[in-house]
C-alpha positions as CSV (number, residue, x, y, z in Angstrom):
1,X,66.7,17.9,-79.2
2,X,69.7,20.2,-79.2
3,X,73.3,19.3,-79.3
4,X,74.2,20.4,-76.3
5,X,71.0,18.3,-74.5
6,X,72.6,15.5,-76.6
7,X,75.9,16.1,-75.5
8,X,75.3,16.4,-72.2
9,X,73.3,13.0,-71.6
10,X,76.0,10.9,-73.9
11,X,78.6,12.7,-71.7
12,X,76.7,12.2,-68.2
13,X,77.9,8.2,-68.1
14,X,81.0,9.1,-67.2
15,X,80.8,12.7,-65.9
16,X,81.8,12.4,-61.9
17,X,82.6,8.3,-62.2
18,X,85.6,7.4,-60.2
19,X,88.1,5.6,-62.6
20,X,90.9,4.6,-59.5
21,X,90.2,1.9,-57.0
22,X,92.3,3.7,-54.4
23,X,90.5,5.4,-51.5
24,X,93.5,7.4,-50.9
25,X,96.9,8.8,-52.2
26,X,99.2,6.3,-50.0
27,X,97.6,3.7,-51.7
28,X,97.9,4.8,-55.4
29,X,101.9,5.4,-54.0
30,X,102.8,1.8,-52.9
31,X,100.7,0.1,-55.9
32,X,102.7,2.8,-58.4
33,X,105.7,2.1,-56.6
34,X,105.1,-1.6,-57.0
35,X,104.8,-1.5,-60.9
36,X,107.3,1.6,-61.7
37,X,110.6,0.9,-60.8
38,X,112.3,4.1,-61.5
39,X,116.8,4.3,-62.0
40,X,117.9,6.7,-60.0
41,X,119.6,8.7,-62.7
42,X,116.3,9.2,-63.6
43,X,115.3,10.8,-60.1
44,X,114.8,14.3,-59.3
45,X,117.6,14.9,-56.8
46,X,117.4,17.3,-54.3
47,X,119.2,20.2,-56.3
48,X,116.7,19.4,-59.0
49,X,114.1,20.2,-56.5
50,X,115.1,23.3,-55.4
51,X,115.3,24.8,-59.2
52,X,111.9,23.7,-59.8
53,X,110.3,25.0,-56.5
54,X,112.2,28.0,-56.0
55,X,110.8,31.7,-56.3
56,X,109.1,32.5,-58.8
57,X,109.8,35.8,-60.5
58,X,108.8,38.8,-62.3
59,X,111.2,37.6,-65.2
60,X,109.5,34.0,-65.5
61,X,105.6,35.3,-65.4
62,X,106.4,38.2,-68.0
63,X,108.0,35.3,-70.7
64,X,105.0,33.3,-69.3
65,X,102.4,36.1,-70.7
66,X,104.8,36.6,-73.7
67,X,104.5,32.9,-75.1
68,X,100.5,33.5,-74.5
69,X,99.0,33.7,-78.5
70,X,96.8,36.4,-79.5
71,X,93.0,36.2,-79.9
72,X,92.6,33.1,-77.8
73,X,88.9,31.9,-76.4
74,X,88.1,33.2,-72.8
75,X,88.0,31.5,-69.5
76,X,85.3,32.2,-66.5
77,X,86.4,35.8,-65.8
78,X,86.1,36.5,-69.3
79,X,89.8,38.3,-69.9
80,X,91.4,37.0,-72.3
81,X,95.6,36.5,-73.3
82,X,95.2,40.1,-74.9
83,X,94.5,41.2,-71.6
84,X,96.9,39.6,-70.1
85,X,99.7,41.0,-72.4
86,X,98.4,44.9,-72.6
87,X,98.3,44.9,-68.9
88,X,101.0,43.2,-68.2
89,X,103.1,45.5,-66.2
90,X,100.3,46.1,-63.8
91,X,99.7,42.0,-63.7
92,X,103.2,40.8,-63.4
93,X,103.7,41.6,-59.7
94,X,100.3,40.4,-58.8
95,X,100.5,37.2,-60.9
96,X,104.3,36.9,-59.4
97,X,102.7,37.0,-55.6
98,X,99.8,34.8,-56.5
99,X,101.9,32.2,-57.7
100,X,104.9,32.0,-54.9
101,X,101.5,31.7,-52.3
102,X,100.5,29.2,-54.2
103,X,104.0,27.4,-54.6
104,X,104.7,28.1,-50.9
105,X,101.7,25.9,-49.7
106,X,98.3,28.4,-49.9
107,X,95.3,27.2,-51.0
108,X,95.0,28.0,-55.5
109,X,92.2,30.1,-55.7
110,X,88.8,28.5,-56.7
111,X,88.8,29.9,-60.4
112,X,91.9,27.7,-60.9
113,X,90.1,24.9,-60.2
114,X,87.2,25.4,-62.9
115,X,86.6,25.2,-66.8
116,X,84.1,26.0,-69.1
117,X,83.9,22.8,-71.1
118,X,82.2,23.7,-74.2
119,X,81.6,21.1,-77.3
120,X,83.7,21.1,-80.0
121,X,82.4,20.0,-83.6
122,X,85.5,17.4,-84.7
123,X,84.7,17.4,-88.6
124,X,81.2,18.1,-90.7
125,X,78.2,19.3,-89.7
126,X,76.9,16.3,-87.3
127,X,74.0,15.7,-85.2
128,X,75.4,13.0,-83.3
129,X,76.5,13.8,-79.3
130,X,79.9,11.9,-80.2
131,X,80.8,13.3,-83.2
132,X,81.6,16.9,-80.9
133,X,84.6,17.1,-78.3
134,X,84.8,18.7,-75.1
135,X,87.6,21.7,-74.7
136,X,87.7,23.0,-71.2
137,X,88.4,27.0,-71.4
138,X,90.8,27.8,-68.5
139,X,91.6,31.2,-66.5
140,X,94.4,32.9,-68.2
141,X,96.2,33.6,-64.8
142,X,96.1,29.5,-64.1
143,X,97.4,29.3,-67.6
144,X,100.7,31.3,-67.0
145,X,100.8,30.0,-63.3
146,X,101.3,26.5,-65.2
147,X,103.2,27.3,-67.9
148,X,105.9,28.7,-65.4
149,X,105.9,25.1,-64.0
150,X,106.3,24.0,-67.2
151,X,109.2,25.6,-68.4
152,X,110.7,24.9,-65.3
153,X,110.1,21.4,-65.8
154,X,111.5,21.6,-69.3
155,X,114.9,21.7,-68.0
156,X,114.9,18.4,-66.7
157,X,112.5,16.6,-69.2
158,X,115.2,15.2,-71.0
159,X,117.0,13.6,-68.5
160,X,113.6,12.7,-66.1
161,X,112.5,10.7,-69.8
162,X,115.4,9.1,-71.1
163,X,116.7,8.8,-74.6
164,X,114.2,6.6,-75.9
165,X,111.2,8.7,-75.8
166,X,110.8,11.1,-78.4
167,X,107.6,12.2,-79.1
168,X,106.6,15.2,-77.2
169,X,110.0,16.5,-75.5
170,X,111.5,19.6,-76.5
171,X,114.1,19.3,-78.6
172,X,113.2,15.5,-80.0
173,X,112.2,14.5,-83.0
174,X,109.8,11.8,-83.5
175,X,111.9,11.2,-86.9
176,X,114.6,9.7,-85.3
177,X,112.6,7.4,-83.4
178,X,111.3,6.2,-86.9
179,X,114.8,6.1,-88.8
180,X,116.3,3.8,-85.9
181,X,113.0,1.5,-86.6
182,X,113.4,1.3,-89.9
183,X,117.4,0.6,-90.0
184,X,116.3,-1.9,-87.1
185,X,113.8,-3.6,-89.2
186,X,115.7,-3.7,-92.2
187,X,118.7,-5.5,-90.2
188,X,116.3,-7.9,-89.3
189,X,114.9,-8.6,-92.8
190,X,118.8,-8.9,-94.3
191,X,119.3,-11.4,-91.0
192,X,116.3,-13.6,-92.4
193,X,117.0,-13.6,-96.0
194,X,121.0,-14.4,-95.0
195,X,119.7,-17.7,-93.3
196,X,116.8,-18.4,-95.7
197,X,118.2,-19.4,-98.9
């Protein structure tokens, strides 16, 4: 039997399986609510707001298509980043209107809402469905649509997170999270051997 036959039966447990008790997105508020009590320095206040839904311009979708790497697998539509960055002065104001719709309240178009999910081997050359994981391939325009929220989200990150979280914010270092474990842990061992003789 092929791989992909394989894949797709070990995958089809789970494929289209609600994972959420909630019927519907007031509920999933008061029960997150409930558990996640949130500081308000920790809030996005209202000016916050604004900078992230404002406009979107020409500026922010060109440095969107400018962080886009080279060479990159193909969504649907079949154009690639390259595309995207040789024809980017014709794409720019398109991608720029497309994206303020979308921000304003219009209904994303469907390709935005669909991937080619395609098995990827993790290490060797296995026969076995679960030894392959699934990448979905995504629309380059959906790509830069997101990575403009993104960046825009960026700006507030550090604050939205708080100091203690490390891992995976720009500008953080992991590192430091370890060091202060460490120096923690060894104050804790000098405390023990100073009242264990």
């Amino acid at each position: 039997m092929p791989i992909s036959d394989r894949f797709a039966i070990e995958w089809s447990t789970i494929q289209g399986q609600r994972h959420s008790d909630f019927t519907d997105s007031e509920q999933l508020r008061a029960a997150l609510h409930d558990f996640v009590k949130i500081p308000e320095k920790r809030k996005v206040r209202p000016e916050d707001n604004y900078d992230l839904m404002r406009e979107i311009t020409t500026t922010e979708i060109a440095t969107a298509i400018e962080s886009l790497s080279r060479q990159k697998a193909v969504g649907e539509d079949g154009l690639n980043n390259d595309f995207y960055k040789d024809a980017g002065g014709i794409l720019i104001p398109l991608l720029t209107k497309l994206s303020n719709d979308i921000l304003q309240g219009a209904e994303p178009p469907e390709s935005f809402r669909r991937a080619m999910i395609i098995p990827l081997r993790k290490k060797g050359d296995s026969e076995q469905a679960m030894d392959y994981r699934p990448i979905a391939l995504l629309q380059t325009s959906y790509k830069v649509f997101t990575k403009v929220l993104a960046m825009r989200l960026q700006m507030f990150l550090g604050r939205l997170i708080g100091a203690t979280q490390q891992g995976f914010v720009h500008g953080r270092q992991i590192q430091k999270t370890v060091a202060m474990m460490l120096a923690t842990l060894q104050d804790a061992m000098e405390d023990i051997n100073t009242q264990c003789p």
